[in-house]
N, C-alpha and C positions, 0 to 999 in steps of 0.2 A: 344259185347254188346247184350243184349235178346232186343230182339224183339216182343216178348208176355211177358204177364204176367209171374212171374214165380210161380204165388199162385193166387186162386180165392178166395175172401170175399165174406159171403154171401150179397144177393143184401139188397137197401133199409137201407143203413148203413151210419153214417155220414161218419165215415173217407172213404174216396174214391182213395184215392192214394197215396202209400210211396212207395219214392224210399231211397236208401243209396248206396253212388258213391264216388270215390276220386278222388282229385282234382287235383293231384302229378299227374296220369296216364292218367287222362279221363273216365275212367272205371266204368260202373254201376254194381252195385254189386250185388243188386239186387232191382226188385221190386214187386209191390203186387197191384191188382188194385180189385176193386167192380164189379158186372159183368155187374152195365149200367154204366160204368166209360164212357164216350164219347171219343173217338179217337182225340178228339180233347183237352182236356185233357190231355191223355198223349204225344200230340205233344208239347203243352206246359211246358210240366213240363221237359221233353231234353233239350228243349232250356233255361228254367232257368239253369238247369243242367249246360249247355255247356257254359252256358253266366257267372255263377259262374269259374268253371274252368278256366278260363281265367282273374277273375277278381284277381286287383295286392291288393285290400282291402279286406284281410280272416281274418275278427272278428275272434276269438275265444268266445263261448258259446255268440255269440250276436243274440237276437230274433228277428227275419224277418218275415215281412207278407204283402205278396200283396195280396189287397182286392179287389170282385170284387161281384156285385149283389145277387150273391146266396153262392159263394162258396170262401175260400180263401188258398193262398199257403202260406204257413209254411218254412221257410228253416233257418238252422244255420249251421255252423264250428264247429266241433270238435275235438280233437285229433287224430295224425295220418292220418291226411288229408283227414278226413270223411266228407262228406257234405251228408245232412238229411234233405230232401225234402218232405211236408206233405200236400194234399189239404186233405180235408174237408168241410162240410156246415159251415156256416158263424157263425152259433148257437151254434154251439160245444164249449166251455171253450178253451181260447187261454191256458192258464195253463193245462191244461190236454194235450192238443197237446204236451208241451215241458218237460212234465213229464214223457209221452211216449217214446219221444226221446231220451234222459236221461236215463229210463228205459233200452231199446233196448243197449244204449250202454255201461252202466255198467254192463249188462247182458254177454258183451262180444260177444254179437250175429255177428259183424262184421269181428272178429277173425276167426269165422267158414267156411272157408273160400275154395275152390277146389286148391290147389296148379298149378293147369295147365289152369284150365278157369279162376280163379281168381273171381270167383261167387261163392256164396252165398251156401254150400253142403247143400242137401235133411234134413238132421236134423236140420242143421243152418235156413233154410228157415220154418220148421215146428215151428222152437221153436217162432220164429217171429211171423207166424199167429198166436199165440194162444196169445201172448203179444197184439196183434193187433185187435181180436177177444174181449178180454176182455174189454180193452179200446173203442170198440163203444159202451159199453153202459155207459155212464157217472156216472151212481149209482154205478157200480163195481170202479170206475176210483175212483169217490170218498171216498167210503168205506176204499180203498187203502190208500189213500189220510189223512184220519182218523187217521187209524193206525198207520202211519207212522208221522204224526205228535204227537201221543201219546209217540210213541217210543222216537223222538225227546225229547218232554218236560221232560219221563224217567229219559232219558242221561244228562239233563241240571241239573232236580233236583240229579241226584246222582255224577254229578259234584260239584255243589254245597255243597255236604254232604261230598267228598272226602275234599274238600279244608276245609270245615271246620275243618273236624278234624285233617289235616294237620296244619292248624293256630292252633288249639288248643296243637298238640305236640310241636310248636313252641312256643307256650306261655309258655306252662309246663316246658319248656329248658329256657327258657326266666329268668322265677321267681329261676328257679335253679339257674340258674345263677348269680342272685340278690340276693339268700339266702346265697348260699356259700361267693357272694362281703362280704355281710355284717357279717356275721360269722367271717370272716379274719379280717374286720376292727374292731368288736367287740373286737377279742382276742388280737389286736394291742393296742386297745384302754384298755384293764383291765394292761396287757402288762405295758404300761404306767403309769397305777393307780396303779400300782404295785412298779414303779420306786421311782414316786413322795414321795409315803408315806415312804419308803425307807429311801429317802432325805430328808423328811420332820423329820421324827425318829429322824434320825443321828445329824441334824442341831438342835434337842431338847437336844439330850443328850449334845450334845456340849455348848449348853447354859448353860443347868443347873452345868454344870464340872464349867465351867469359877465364874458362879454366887455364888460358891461353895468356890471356890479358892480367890475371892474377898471379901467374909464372913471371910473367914481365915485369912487372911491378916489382917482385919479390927479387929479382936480378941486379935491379936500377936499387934498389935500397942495402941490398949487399955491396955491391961497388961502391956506392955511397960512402958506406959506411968502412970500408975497406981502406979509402983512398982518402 
């Protein structure tokens, strides 16, 4: 476990202490402190540390914050058995804190790892201050913040535009489908009109034969009867 800082912030900064540790081993991975961080500070943030570790209730992504006068600690769970411990002034955006955190670990920065100390390599630790560095000042945090809610709404509207014109090939299939029904029941239906008149025809001539035959007859028994 380090025992100093493994990074200096400049002083006069909100965020004043992160650590990132797992809970599986005990192990800090690493940390980063301001240069008037108080000792007394980072004795406290161990013992959240060590008092986590042990605890048998590991939220995943659940937001933790003990408050206290000026300054407050920050902690959550996260995958791979990271625990991510954050003081700061009390002022600082609690959303910025966990955006940060967020940040740092889709960044992957916890993976950068020494295979023999199990701490935090020189690059892995650089790329973190400069994450860390940005985020004290809240106008960069939020800028960030900005843009990636832009990006966000982006993705929604052109989600939006994919499905619709997915619904709309679906419609196109749809009516096709309805054209051809009715096409078939059309030609079923002439089909038909085609029978009928047919039969209609047939049952004509058959009348007029019979009405024909009954004339003749009627002829042959008048002369008959004449003669």
């Amino acid at each position: 476990m380090s025992t100093d800082a493994d990074s200096t912030i400049e002083d006069k900064t909100p965020i004043k202490y992160f650590l990132i540790g797992n809970s599986s081993t005990n192990k800090i991975i690493v940390e980063f402190t301001s240069v008037n961080a108080q000792a007394k500070s980072k004795k406290e943030i161990n013992q959240i540390f060590n008092k986590l570790c042990k605890s048998k209730n590991k939220k995943l992504n659940e937001r933790n914050k003990i408050t206290s006068k000026e300054e407050n600690y920050y902690f959550t769970f996260l995958e791979q058995n990271l625990i991510y411990i954050l003081l700061s002034n009390n002022t600082y955006p609690e959303r910025l804190i966990f955006e940060l955190i967020h940040k740092v670990n889709n960044d992957n920065i916890p993976s950068m790892i020494n295979d023999e100390t199990k701490e935090l390599t020189p690059s892995g630790r650089q790329e973190l201050k400069q994450i860390i560095d940005f985020y004290q000042d809240p106008k960069n945090a939020n800028s960030i913040s900005k843009i990636q809610s832009d990006v966000d709404s982006i993705k929604v509207d052109m989600k939006k535009s994919i499905n619709k014109m997915v619904d709309s090939v679906d419609n196109v299939n749809e009516l096709k489908e309805k054209s051809d029904n009715l096409k078939f029941e059309t030609n079923e239906y002439q089909k038909n009109a085609d029978e009928i008149r047919t039969i209609t025809w047939w049952q004509n001539v058959k009348l007029w034969i019979i009405l024909a035959l009954v004339i003749l007859i009627l002829i042959i028994v008048i002369v008959f009867v004449v003669t």
